[in-house]
C-alpha positions as CSV (number, residue, x, y, z in Angstrom):
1,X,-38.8,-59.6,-15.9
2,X,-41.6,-56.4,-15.7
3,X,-39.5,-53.3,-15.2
4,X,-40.4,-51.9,-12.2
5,X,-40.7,-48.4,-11.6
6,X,-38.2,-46.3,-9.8
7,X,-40.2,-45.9,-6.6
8,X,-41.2,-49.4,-6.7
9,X,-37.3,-50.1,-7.5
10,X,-36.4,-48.0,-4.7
11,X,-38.8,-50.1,-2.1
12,X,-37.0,-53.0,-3.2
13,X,-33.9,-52.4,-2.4
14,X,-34.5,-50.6,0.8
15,X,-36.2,-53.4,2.1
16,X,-33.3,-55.7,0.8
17,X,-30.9,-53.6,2.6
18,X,-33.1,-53.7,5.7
19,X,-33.1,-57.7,5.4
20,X,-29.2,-57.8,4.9
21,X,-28.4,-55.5,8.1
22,X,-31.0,-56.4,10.6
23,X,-31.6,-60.2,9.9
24,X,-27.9,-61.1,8.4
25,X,-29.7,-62.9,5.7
26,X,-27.6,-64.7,3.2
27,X,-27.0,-63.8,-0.5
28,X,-29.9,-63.1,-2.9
29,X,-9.7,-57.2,-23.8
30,X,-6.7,-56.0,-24.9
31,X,-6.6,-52.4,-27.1
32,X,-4.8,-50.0,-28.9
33,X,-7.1,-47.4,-29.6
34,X,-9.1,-45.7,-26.3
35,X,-9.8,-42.6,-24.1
36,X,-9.4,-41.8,-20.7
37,X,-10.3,-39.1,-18.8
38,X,-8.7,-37.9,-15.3
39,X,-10.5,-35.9,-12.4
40,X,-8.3,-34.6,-9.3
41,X,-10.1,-34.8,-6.5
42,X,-10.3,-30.8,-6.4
43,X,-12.2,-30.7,-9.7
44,X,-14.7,-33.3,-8.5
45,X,-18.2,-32.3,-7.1
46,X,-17.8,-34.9,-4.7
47,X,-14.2,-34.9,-3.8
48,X,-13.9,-38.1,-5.2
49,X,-10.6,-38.9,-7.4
50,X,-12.2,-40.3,-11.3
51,X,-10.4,-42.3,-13.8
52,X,-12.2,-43.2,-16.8
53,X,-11.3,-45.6,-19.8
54,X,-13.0,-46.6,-22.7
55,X,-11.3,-50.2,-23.6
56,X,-11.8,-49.7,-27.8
57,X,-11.4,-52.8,-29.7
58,X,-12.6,-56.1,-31.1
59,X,-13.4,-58.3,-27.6
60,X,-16.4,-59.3,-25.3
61,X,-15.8,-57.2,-21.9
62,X,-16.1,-59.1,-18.8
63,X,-16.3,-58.1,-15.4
64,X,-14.3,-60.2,-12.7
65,X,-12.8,-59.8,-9.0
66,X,-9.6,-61.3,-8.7
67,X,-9.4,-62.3,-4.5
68,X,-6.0,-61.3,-3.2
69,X,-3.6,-63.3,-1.6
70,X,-2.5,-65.0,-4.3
71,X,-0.8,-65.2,-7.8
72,X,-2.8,-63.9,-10.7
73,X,-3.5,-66.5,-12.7
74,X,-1.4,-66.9,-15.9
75,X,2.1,-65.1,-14.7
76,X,3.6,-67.8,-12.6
77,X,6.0,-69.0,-15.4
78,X,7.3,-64.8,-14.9
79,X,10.2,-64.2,-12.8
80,X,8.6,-60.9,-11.7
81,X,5.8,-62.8,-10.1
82,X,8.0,-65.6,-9.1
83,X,10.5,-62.9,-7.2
84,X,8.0,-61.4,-5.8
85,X,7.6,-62.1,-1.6
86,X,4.9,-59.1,-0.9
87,X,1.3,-59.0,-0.2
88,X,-0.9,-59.3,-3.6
89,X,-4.1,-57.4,-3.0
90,X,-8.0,-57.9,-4.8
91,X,-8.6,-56.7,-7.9
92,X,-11.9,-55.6,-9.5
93,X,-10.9,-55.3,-13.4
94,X,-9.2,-52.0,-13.2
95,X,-9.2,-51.1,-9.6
96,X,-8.1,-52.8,-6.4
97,X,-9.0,-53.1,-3.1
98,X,-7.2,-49.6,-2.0
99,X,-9.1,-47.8,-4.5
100,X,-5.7,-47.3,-7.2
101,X,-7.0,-47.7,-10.7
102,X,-5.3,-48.2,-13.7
103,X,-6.3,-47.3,-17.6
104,X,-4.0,-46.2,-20.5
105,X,-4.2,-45.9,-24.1
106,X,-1.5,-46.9,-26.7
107,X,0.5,-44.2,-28.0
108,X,2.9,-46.1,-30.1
109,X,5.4,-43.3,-31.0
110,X,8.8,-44.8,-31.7
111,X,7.8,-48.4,-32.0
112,X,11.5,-49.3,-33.2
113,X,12.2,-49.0,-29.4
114,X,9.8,-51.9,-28.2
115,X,12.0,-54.3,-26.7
116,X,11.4,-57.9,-28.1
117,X,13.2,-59.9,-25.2
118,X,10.6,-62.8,-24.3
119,X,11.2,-61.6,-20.5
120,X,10.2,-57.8,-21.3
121,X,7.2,-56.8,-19.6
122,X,3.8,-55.4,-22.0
123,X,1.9,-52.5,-20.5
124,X,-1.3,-54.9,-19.3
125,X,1.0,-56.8,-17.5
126,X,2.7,-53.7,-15.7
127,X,-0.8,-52.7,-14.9
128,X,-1.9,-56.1,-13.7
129,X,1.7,-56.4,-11.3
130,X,1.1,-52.3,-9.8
131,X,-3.2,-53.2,-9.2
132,X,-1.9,-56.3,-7.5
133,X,0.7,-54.5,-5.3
134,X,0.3,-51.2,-4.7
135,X,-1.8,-49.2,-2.3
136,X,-1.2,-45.9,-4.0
137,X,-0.8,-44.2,-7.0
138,X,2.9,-43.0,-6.3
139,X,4.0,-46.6,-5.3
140,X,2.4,-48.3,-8.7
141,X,4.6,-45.5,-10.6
142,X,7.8,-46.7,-8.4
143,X,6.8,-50.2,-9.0
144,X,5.8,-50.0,-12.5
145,X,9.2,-47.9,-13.1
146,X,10.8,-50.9,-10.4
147,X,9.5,-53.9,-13.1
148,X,10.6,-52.5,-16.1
149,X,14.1,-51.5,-15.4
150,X,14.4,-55.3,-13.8
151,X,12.5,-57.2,-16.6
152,X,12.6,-54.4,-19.8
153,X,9.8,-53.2,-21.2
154,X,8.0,-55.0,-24.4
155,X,5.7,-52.6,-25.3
156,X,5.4,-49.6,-27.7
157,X,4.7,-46.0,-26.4
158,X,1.9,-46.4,-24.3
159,X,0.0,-43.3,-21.3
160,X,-1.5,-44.6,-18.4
161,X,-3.8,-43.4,-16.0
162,X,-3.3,-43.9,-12.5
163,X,-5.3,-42.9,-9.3
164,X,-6.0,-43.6,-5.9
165,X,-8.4,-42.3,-3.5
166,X,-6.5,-39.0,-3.1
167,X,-4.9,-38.0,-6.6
168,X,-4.2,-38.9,-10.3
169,X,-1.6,-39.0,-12.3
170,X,-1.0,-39.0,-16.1
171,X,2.2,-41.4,-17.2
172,X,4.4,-41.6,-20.5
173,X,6.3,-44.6,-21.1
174,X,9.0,-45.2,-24.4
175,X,10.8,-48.5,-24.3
176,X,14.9,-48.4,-24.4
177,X,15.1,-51.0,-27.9
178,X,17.2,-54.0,-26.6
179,X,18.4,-51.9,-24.2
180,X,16.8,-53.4,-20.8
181,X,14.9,-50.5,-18.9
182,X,12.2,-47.5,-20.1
183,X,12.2,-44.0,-20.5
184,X,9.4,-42.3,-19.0
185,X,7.5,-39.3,-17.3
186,X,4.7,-38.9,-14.8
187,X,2.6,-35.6,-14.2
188,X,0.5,-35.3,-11.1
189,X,-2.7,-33.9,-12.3
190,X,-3.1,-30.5,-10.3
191,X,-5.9,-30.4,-7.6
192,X,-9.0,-28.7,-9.5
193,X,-7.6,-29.5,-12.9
194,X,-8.5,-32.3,-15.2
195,X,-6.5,-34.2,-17.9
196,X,-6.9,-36.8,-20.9
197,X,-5.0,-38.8,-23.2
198,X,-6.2,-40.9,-26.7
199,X,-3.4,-42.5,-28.5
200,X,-1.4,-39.3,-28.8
201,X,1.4,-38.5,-26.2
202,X,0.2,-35.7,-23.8
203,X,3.5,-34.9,-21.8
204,X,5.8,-32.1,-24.2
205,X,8.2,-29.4,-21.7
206,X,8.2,-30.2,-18.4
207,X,9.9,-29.2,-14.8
208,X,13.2,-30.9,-13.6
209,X,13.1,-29.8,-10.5
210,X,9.4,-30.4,-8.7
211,X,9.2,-34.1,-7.3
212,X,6.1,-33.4,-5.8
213,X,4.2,-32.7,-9.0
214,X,6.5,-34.2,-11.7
215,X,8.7,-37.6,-11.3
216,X,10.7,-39.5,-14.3
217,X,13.1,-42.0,-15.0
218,X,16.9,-40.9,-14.3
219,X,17.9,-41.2,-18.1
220,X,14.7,-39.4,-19.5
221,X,16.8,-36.8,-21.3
222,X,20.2,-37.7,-21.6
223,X,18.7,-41.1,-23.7
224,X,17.3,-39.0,-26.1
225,X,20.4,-37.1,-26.5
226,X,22.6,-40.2,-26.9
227,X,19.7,-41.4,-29.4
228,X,20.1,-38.0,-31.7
229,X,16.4,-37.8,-31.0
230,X,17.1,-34.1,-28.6
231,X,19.9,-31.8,-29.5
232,X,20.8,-29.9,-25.6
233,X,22.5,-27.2,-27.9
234,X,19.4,-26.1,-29.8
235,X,18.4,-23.8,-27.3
236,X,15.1,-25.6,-27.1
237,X,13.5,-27.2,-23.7
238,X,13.5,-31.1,-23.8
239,X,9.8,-32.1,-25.1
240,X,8.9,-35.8,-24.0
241,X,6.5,-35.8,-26.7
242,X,9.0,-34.5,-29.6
243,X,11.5,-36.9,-28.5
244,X,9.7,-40.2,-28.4
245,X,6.4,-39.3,-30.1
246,X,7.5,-37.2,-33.2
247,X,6.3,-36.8,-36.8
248,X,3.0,-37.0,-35.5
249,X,1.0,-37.5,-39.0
250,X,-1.8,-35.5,-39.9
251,X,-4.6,-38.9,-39.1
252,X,-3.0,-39.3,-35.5
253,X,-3.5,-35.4,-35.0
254,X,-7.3,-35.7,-36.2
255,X,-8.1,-38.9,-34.8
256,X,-6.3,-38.3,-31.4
257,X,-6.1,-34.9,-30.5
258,X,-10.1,-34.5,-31.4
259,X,-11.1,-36.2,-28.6
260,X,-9.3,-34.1,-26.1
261,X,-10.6,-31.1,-27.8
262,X,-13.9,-32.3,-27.0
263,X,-13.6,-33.3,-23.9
264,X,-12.0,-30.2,-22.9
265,X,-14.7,-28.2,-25.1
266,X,-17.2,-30.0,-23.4
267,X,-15.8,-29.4,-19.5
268,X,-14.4,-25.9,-20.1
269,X,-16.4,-24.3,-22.9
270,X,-15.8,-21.1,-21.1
271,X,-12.0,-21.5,-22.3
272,X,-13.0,-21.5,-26.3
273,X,-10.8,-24.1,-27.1
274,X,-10.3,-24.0,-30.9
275,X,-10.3,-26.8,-33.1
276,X,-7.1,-25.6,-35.4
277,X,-5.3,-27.9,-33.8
278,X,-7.6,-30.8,-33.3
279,X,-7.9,-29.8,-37.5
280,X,-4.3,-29.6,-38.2
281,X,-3.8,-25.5,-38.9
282,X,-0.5,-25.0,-39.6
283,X,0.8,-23.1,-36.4
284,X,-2.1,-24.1,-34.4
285,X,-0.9,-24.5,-30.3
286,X,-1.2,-27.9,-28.7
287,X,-4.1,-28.7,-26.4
288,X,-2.7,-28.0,-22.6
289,X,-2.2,-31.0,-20.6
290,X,-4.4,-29.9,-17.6
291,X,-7.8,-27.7,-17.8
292,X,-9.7,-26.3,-14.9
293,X,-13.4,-27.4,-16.1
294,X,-16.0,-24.7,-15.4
295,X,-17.9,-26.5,-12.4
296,X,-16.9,-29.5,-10.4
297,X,-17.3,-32.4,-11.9
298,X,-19.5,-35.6,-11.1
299,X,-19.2,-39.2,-12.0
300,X,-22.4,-38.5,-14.1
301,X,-20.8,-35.6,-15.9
302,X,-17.8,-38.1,-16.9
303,X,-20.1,-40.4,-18.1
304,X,-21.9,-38.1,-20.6
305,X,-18.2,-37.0,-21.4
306,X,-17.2,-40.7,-22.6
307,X,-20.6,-40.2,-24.5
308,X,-19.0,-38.0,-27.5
309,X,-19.6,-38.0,-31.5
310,X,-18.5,-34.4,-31.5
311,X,-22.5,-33.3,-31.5
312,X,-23.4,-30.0,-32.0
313,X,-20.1,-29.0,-34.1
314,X,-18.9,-29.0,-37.6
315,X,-17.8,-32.5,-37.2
316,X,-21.0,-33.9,-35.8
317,X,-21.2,-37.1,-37.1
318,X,-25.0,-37.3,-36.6
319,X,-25.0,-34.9,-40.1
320,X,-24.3,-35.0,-43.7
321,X,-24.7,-38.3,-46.4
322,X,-22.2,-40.6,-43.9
323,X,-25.0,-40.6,-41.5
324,X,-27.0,-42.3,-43.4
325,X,-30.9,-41.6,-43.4
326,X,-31.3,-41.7,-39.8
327,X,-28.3,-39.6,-38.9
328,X,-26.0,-42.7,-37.3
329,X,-22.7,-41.2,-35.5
330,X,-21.1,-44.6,-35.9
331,X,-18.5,-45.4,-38.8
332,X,-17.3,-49.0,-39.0
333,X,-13.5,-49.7,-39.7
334,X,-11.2,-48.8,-41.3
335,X,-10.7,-45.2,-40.1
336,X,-9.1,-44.6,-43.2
337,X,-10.2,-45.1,-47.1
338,X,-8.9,-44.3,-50.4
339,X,-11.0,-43.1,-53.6
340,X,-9.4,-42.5,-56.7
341,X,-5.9,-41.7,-55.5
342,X,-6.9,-39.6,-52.8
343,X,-6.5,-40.5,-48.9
344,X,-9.6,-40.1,-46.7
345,X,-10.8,-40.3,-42.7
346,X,-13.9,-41.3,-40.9
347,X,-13.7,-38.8,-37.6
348,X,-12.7,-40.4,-34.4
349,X,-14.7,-40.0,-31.8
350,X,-14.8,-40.6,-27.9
351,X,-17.9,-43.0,-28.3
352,X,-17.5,-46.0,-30.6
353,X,-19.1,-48.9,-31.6
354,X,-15.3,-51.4,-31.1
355,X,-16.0,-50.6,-27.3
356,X,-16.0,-53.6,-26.0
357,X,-16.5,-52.0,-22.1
358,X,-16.6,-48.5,-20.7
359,X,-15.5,-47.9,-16.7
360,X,-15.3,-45.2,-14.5
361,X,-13.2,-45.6,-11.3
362,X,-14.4,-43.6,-8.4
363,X,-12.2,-43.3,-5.9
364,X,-13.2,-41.7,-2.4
365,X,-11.0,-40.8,0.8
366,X,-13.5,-40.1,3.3
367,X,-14.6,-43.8,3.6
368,X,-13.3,-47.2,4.2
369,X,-11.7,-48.7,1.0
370,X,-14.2,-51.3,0.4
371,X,-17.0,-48.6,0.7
372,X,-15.3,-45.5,-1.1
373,X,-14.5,-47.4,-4.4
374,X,-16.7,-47.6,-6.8
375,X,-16.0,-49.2,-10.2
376,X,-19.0,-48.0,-12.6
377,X,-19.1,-50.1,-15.7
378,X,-20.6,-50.6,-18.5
379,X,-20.1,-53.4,-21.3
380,X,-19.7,-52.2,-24.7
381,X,-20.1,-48.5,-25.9
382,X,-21.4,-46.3,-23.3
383,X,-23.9,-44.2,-25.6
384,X,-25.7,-46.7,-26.4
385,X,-25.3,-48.5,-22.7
386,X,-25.7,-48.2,-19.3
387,X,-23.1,-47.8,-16.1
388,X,-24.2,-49.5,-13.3
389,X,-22.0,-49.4,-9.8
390,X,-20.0,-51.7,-8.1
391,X,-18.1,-51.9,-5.0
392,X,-14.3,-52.9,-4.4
393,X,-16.0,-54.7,-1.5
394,X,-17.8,-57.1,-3.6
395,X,-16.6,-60.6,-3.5
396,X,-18.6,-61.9,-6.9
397,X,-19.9,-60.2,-10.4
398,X,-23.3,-60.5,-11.9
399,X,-23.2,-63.9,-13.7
400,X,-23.8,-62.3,-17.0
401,X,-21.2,-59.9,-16.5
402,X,-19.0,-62.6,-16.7
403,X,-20.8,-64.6,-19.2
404,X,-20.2,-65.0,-23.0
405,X,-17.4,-64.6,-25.4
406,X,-16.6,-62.9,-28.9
407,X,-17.2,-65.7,-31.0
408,X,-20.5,-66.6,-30.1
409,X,-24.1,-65.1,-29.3
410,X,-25.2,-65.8,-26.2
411,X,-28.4,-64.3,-24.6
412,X,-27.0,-65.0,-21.0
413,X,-24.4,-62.7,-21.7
414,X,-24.5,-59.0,-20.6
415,X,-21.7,-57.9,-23.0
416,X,-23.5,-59.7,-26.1
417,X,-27.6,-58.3,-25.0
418,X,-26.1,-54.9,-24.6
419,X,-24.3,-55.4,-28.2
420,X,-28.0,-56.8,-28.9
421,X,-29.3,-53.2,-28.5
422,X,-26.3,-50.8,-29.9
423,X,-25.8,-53.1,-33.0
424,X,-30.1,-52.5,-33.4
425,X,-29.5,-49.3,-33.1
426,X,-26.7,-48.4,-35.3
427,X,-28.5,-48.1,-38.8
428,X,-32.1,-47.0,-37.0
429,X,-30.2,-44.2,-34.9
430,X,-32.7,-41.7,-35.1
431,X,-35.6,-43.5,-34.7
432,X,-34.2,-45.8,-31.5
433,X,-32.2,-43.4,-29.7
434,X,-34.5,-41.9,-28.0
435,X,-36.0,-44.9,-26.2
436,X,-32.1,-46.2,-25.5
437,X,-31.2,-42.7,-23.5
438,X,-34.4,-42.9,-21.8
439,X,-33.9,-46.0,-20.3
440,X,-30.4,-45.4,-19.5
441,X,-30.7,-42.3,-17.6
442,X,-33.6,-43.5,-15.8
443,X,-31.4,-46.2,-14.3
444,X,-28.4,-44.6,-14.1
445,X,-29.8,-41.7,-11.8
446,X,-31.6,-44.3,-9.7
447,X,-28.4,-45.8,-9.2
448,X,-26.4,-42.7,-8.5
449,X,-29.4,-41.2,-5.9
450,X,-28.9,-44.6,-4.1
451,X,-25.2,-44.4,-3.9
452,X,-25.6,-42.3,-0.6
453,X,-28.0,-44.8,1.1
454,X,-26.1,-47.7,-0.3
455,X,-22.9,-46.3,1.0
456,X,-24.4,-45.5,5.0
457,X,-25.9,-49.0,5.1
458,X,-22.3,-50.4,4.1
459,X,-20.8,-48.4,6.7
460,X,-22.6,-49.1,9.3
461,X,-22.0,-53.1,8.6
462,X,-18.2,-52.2,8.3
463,X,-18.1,-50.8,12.2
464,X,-20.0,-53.8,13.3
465,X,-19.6,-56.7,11.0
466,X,-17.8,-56.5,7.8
467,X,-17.8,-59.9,6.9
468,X,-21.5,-58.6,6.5
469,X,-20.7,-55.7,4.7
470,X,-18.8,-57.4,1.8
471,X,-21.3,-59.7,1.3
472,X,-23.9,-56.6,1.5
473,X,-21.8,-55.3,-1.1
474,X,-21.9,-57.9,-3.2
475,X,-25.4,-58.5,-3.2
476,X,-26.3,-55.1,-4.0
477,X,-23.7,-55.3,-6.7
478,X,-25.3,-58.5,-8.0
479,X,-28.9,-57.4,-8.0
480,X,-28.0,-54.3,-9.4
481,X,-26.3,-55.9,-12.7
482,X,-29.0,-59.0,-13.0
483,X,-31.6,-56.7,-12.9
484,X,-29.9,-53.9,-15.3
485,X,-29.3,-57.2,-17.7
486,X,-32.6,-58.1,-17.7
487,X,-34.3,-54.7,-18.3
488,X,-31.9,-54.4,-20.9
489,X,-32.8,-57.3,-22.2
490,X,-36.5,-56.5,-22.3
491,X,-35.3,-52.7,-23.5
492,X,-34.5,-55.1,-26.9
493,X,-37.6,-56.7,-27.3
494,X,-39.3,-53.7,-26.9
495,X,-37.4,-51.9,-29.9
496,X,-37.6,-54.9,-31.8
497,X,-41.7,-55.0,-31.4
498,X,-41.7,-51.1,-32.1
499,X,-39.6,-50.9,-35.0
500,X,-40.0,-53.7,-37.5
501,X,-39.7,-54.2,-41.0
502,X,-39.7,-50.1,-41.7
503,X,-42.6,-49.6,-40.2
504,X,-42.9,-47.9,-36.3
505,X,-45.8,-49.0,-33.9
506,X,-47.5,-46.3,-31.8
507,X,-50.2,-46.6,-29.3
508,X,-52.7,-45.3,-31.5
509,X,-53.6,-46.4,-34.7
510,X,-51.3,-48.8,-37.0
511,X,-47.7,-48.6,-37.8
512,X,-46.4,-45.6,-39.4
513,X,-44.3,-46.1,-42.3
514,X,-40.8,-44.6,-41.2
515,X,-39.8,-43.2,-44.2
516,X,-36.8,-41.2,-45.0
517,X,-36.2,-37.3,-44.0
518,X,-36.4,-34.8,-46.9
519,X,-32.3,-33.8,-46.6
520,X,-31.8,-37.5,-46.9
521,X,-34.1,-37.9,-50.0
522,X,-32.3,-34.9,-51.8
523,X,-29.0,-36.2,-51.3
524,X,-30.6,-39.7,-52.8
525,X,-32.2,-37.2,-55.9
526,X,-28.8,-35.5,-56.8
527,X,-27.5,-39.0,-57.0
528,X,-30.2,-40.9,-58.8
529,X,-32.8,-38.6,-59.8
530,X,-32.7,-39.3,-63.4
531,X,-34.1,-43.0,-62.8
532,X,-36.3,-42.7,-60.0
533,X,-38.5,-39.6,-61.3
534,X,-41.8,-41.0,-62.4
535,X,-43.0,-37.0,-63.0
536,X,-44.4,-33.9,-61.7
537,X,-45.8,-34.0,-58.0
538,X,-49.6,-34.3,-58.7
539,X,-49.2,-36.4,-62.1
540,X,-49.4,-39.9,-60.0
């Protein structure tokens, strides 16, 4: 397919939506290791409520809509969904029909406290069972709490994410052992604040007394006590954190609490955050759970934030000999490695190559729940991807959104084309990036200037016809990623043709040799200068 340019784009689909309104034409993994980010709707640009997650680890995303009034596929054989006589709403991945969304990352803390009982319910699950019945983001903490006090919770430590269209909270869950049940806490992230958790519990002190802001299980403390793991008569507040999530080693500090410090570095940069912490400096404070960024933020803002190798700081992982020549931010597992005795660490960023998807849920109050959500996705890792938009209205996904698996290449997938391009890019970085962003920022701010037009045209179907408007959704939704799949798929061929064999093609003249830049070559001379020296410059 020949990219077309944005105004020619934009013709396009105007005239599509004309065609859809006024002629009623018919239709043209699991992870332990991620980042979320949390946006109250007071710290927005829009007023929109934003939960981000990127879902780290080995996996082919897939985008899917699972149509409501009916069991989830998979969970029948579960006496939670087989006791369960309420209304089961539509699910798009992460978010449902009334705009509540869902992401987490795995904490792990005490693990000894997993319950193994074959009836205990995993975090996914929980989140599958509160998308599928709740309509807020108070009720899936009630319900979620409900489930696992019912059924027992088979899971390690685990934070969750969860929003709805008018605000977000951040929630810590510790399973009970064999002991049916959960400890937990939930923190309502202040209006005009923003939060984040990777793989590190977030939640330390916290008020007893302020149900409006803060809500927990009834045992929270007094388990702890009975567990030896807080002593009531050491004069010290109860920490969530220090009772469930203790000992935290010196790689979870680096690895975890890094990412927040440059999120919140990033959004706030006003605030000087310092990385002692982030660096583990004996005595260094704890990042704060909630930062006021410095401006409002927009869904584009939060998608540059998930893009994150901690450029432009000490730990830019752009520089030094682990770059590579051509300065590659990516590291490839293990995290850890050991030389001689002597334990090592790749940093851990945000951004990562084991993403195998990347979503932002935007959730909006001033508009009809199939018009105000807006699930912007991405397969794989978002710096070297693209977001593109999607509805809660929709009805269908792009077919190669919901092509392929992990085990085998398929150019009819979108998660597999996309890997086509970061995996080209990961040992040419320098060279290739460029030409990646480019592409990706073009489309992603045609998408978001649309958004507004988009969203009129869908309202205007929804107070006349909204049988209409979901399928006017849907089809803009499926354009939208066919056409994204296909430019990425031609934004492939075009690197391959450019860059090939070490050489770079320009429009004028013949390929360049790429060579190697001069800090690069030193590093290679200090190392093997002895045998590759043929003499004095000048002597050959």
């Amino acid at each position: 397919m020949i990219h077309l340019s944005k105004t020619a784009t934009t013709r396009r689909l105007l005239s599509l939506i004309a065609i859809l309104i006024f002629s009623g034409a018919g239709p043209l993994g699991e992870s332990d290791a991620c980042t979320n980010i949390l946006v109250s709707r007071g710290a927005s640009a829009d007023g929109s409520v934003l939960v981000s997650f990127s879902v780290d680890g080995t996996g082919a995303g897939m985008l899917s809509v699972s149509p409501g009034g009916r069991k989830p596929a998979g969970e029948n054989e579960h006496p939670s969904v087989a006791d369960y006589k309420g209304p089961v709403y539509k699910v798009l991945n992460h978010i449902n029909e009334y705009q509540v969304s869902v992401g987490e990352t795995t904490t792990n803390g005490r693990v000894e406290l997993a319950n193994k009982n074959e009836t205990a319910l995993t975090y996914d699950r929980l989140m599958v069972l509160a998308l599928r019945r709740c309509k807020t983001a108070r009720e899936a903490i009630v319900e979620i709490d409900r489930l696992m006090q019912t059924y027992g919770y088979g899971s390690t430590g685990e934070t969750l994410s969860i929003g709805d269209k008018n605000e977000v909270w951040l929630m810590e869950i510790m399973g009970k052992g064999e002991k049916k049940g959960a400890v937990w806490v939930a923190a309502r992230v202040p209006e005009g604040a923003i939060s984040a958790h990777a793989n590190m519990s977030r939640i330390t002190t916290f008020p007893l007394d302020d149900p409006e802001n803060w809500v927990y299980s009834d045992d929270v403390v007094s388990f702890a006590v009975d567990q030896e793991f807080y002593d009531p008569d050491s004069g010290k507040p109860f920490s969530f954190r220090d009772a469930y999530h203790p000992n935290i080693s010196k790689l979870i500090q680096r690895a975890c609490a890094g990412r927040i410090w440059s999120i919140f570095r990033r959004a706030a940069p006003s605030q000087n955050f310092s990385s002692d912490y982030f660096r583990v400096v004996e005595g260094a404070d704890p990042y704060p759970l909630f930062v006021k960024p410095d401006k409002k933020v927009t869904v584009h803002d939060v998608m540059q934030l998930m893009r994150d190798h901690y450029e432009g700081t000490p730990w830019d992982m752009t520089k030094g000999i682990d770059a590579g020549p051509f300065g590659s931010p990516y590291r490839f597992r293990g995290l850890t490695f050991e030389i001689d005795g002597e334990n090592y660490a790749w940093e851990r960023p945000i951004s990562s190559q084991q993403a195998a998807c990347v979503w932002i849920a935007q959730s909006r109050n001033w508009l009809p729940d199939p018009i105000g959500g807006v699930y912007w996705y991405t397969p794989d890792d978002a710096f070297t991807s693209c977001f593109a938009p999607f509805y809660v209205g929709i009805t269908d996904v792009p077919k190669p959104y919901n092509t392929g698996n992990y085990d085998q290449v398929s150019l009819d997938s979108a998660w597999w084309v996309f890997n086509l391009v970061s995996n080209y890019a990961y040992d040419r970085y320098s060279r290739v990036i460029d030409d990646i962003v480019d592409v990706q920022q073009e489309q992603e701010q045609f998408y978001l200037e649309m958004m507004p037009q988009i969203d009129q045209m869908a309202l205007r179907l929804y107070e006349s016809d909204k049988e209409k408007m979901h399928q006017f959704l849907t089809d803009y939704g499926v354009n939208t990623g066919n056409a994204l799949f296909e430019r990425w798929l031609q934004l492939y061929n075009e690197m391959l043709t450019k860059n090939i064999d070490g050489y770079q093609k320009t429009a004028e003249g013949p390929p360049k040799e790429a060579g190697y830049p001069e800090q690069w070559l030193r590093e290679v001379v200090t190392d093997r200068g002895e045998e590759l020296s043929i003499g004095e410059a000048g002597d050959h």
